[in-house]
N, C-alpha and C positions, 0 to 999 in steps of 0.2 A: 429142087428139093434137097440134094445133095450136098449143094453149097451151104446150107444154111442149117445143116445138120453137124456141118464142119466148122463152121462159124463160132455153135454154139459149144462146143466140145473144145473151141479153142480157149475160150472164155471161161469155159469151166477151171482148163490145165490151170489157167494161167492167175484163176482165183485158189486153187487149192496152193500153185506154189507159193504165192504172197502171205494165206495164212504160215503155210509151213515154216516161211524165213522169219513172222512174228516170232512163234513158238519157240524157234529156237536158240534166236538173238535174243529173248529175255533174261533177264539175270535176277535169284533170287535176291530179295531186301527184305531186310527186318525192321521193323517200327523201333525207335527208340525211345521209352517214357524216361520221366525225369522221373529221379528218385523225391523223396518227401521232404526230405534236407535239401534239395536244388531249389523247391518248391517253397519253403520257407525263407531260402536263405534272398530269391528272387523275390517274394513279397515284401521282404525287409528290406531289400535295395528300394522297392519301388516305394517304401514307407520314406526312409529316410532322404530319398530325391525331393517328397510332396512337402509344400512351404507348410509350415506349421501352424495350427490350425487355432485360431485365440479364443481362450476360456478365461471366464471371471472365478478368481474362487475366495475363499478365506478359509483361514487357520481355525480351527477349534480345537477343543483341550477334552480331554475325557474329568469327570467331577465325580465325586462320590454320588452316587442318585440313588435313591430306596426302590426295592421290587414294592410293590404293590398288587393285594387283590382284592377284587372288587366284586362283592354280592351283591345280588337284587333283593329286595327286602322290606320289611313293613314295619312301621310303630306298634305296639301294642300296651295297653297298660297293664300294669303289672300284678293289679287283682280285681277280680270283678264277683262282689256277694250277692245272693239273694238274701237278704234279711227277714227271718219269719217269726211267726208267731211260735211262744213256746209253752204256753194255755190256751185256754179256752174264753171267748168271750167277745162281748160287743163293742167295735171301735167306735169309740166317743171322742177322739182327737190324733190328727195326722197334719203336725205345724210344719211339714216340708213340703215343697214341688218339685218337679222336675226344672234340674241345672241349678237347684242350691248348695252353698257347699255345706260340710256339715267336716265338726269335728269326732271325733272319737269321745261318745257316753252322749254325746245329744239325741234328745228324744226323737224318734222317728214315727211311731205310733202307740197311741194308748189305749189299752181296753178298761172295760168298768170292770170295776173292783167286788162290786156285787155283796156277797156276803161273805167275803174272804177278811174282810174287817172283823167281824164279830167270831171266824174260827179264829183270829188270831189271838181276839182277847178269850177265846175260853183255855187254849192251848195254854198263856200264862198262866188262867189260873191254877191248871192242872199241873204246872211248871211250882207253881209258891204251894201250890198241895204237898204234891212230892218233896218238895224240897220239906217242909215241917215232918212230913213221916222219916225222912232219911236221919233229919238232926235227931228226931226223938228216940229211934232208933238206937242212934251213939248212945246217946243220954243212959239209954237201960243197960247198954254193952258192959259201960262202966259202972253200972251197978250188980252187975251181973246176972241183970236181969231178961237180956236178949240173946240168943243165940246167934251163931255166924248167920245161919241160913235166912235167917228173920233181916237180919242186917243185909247182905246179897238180896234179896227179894226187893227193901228200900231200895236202894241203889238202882236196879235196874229199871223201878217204878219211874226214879227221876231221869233216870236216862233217856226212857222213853216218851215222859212229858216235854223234853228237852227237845228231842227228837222235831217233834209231831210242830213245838211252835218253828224250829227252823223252816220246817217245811212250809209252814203255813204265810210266814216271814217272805221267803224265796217263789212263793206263787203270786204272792202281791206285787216283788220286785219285777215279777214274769207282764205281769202287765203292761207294765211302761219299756217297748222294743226302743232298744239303742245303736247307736252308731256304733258298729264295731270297729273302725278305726277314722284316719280323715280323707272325706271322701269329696265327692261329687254322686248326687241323687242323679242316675240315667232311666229309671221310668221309676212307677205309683204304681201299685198293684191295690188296695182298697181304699174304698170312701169312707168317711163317718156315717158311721148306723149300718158297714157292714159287719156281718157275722165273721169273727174268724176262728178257726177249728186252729187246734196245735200243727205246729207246719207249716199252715197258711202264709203264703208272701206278701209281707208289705212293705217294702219297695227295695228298690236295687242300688247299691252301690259300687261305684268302681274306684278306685284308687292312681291317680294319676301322676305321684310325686313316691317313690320314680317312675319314668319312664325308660320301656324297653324298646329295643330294636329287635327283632328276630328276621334272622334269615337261614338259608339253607345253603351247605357250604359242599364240595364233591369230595368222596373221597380218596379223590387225586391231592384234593389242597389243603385237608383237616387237620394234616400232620403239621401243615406250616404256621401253624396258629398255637397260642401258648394265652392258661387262664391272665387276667391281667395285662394283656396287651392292649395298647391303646387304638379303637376304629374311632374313626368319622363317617358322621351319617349325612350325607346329602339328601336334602329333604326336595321332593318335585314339589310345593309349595313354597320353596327359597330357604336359603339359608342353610348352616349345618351346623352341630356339633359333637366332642366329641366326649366319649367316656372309654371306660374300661369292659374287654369283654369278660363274662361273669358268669357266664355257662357254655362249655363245648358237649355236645350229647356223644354217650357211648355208645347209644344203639342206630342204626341205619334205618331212613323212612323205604319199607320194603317195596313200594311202586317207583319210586326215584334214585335208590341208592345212596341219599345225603343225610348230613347231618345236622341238627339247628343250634343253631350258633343265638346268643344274648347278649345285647350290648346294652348297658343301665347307663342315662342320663340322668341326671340332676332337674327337676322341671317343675321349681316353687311355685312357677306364678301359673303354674297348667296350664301355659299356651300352647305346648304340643298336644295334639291330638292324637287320639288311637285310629290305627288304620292309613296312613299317612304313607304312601310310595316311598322308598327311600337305597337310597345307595349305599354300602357301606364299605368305607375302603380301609384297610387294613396295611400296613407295611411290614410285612416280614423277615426283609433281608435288604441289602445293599447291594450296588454293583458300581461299578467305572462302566460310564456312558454319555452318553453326548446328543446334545439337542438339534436337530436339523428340522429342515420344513418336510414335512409329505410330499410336495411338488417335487423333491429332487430324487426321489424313487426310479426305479427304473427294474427293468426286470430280467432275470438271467434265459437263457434257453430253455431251463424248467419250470419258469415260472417262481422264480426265488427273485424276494425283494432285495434289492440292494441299491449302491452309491456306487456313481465314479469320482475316484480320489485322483489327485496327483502324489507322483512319488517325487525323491530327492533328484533323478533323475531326467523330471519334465515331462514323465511319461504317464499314461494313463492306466489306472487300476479300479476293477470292478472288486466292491466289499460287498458279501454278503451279510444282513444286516438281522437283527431279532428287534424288536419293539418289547419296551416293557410299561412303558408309562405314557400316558400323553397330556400336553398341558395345552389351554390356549392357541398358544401361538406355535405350537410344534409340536416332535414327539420325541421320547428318550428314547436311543437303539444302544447296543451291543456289537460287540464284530468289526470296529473301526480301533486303528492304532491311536494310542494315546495323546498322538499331536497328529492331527490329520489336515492336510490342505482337501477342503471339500470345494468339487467344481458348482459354482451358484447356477452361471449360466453357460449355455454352450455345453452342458453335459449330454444331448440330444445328435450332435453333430460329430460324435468323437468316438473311439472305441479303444477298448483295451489294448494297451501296446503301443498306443500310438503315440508318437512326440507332439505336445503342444507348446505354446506361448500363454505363461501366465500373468494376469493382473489382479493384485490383490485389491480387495472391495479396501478394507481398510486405509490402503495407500491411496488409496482415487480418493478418496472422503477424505482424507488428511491435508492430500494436495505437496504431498513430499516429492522436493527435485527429483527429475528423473520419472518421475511416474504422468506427466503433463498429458499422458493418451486421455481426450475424453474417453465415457461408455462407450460404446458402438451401441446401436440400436440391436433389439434380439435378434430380430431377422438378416443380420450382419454377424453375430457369433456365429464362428466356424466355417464362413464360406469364405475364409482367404486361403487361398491354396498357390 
């Protein structure tokens, strides 16, 4: 039992002195980082070792382009009357329907005339009455046989027969309701044989030559608009055109904040319609900009749209880009130098900084010496390394 007390005691000595010679044969070390300049300057070695990486691209020019702004917005025509009765009486004739045109003074409905006929002829005579008291009148003045007052009293007698037949003249006119300008009939409000009381509606007219645009503008962009500038309406039925805007409002719609803007077309033969969806674009201002496709977009770390370009130096450069226009086949941005080489294809493969190999689209379609490289298929841009 003794032996193996000694055994283990020998095993102990003989493990504590092997830690002890660790502990004391170690030597402190300190980690060495590389600085951010080694670290850069090491990435740039390892860029400029890697075979360079082949992008298609072409030259583009910056062009005068117009800003543009565009409202949503509707047709409207430009007046719309209730046309009524301004007597009393029973319609005996209504020569229009609904969707006739009609010019300004054509009848639109007639009442009977009733005995407005016969106060007119008594109003005459009471008219050729007065008139014989008034002359006879003079007649005695200058015999000195009338006074002023007798004379003023003629006078106002005729005045007042004069009066009474206008009146009675202008109640007969009242019968027969007119078009008050040139229209189009959009509804019939009475039949023949009804009764219509003064006020009474009978029928409605709109006015469709011109035609309005209205829309509603923010007032972020009201300031950029001036009376007499010229919009284009695109109309969601096809087609567009353009005229001159003819009202900007000075007061604000207080649930929206905007403002309604009027745009007057030209529309003889009234095939536009009121109510009609319509776009209306407006140009404001100009800028230098440049047409590229949407597909060549790309997006920064924050989520900013931009392009990769090449520089004079074969190297790659991300532009941050704005949009102001868009047409068909592309869209207009901002934010690119004035002669820019934009990467078409193989900008997916590539990154800022980096050295590529360019071939211009123009020189491949031309077939000029020296440029004999077919395309590479897309799934070959950028993987030669």
């Amino acid at each position: 039992m003794r032996k193996t007390y000694l055994i283990a005691a020998a095993i102990a000595v003989a493990m504590i002195v092997w830690l002890a010679s660790g502990q004391l044969s170690e030597t402190e070390t300190v980690a060495e980082h590389p600085t951010i300049a080694e670290l850069n300057a090491e990435r740039s070695a390892v860029v400029e070792d890697k075979v360079a990486n082949v992008v298609r691209a072409r030259i583009i020019y910056a062009q005068s382009t117009p800003k543009t702004l565009t409202i949503r917005g509707r047709t409207e025509n430009k007046r719309t009357v209730d046309v009524r009765a301004e007597t009393a009486g029973r319609v005996i004739d209504r020569p229009v329907e609904r969707g006739d045109d009609v010019n300004r003074g054509d009848l639109l409905c007639q009442l009977a005339t009733d005995d407005r006929g016969a106060r007119v002829e008594e109003a005459r005579e009471s008219v050729a009455q007065a008139e014989i008291e008034y002359q006879g009148s003079q007649r005695l003045k200058a015999q000195g046989l009338q006074s002023e007052t007798g004379i003023a009293q003629a006078k106002a007698r005729l005045a007042s027969a004069k009066a009474r037949l206008a009146s009675a003249e202008l109640d007969i006119e009242r019968t027969m309701v007119r078009a008050p300008f040139d229209g189009v009939i959009e509804k019939t409000h009475v039949e023949i044989g009804d009764y219509a009381s003064p006020g009474a509606m009978c029928v409605t007219v709109v006015d469709m030559d011109p035609m309005l645009i209205v829309g509603q503008v923010s007032e972020h962009d009201v300031h950029k608009l001036d009376l007499g500038a010229t919009a284009i309406g695109r109309f969601a039925t096809g087609g567009d055109m353009g005229g001159p805007i003819t009202f900007l409002g000075q007061q604000a719609e207080q649930s929206t904040r905007t403002y309604r803007i009027e745009v007057t077309l030209a529309n003889p033969n009234r095939r536009l319609r009121s109510g009609i969806t319509t776009e209306i674009e407006i140009d404001y201002d100009s800028v230098l900009a440049q047409k590229v496709s949407p597909a060549l977009f790309a997006l920064d770390d924050e989520g900013r749209i931009g392009v990769r370009t090449v520089n004079a130096d074969q190297r790659v450069e991300f532009h941050l880009v704005d949009i102001i226009a868009d047409d068909d086949d592309g869209v207009w941005v901002t934010g690119l130098p004035d002669r820019t080489t934009l990467i078409t294809v193989g900008q997916e493969f590539v990154v800022a900084g980096e050295r590529v190999e360019v071939q211009y689209e123009d020189e491949m379609l031309s077939g000029r010496p020296g440029d004999s490289n077919m395309p590479l298929a897309d799934a070959e841009w950028g993987a030669n390394e």
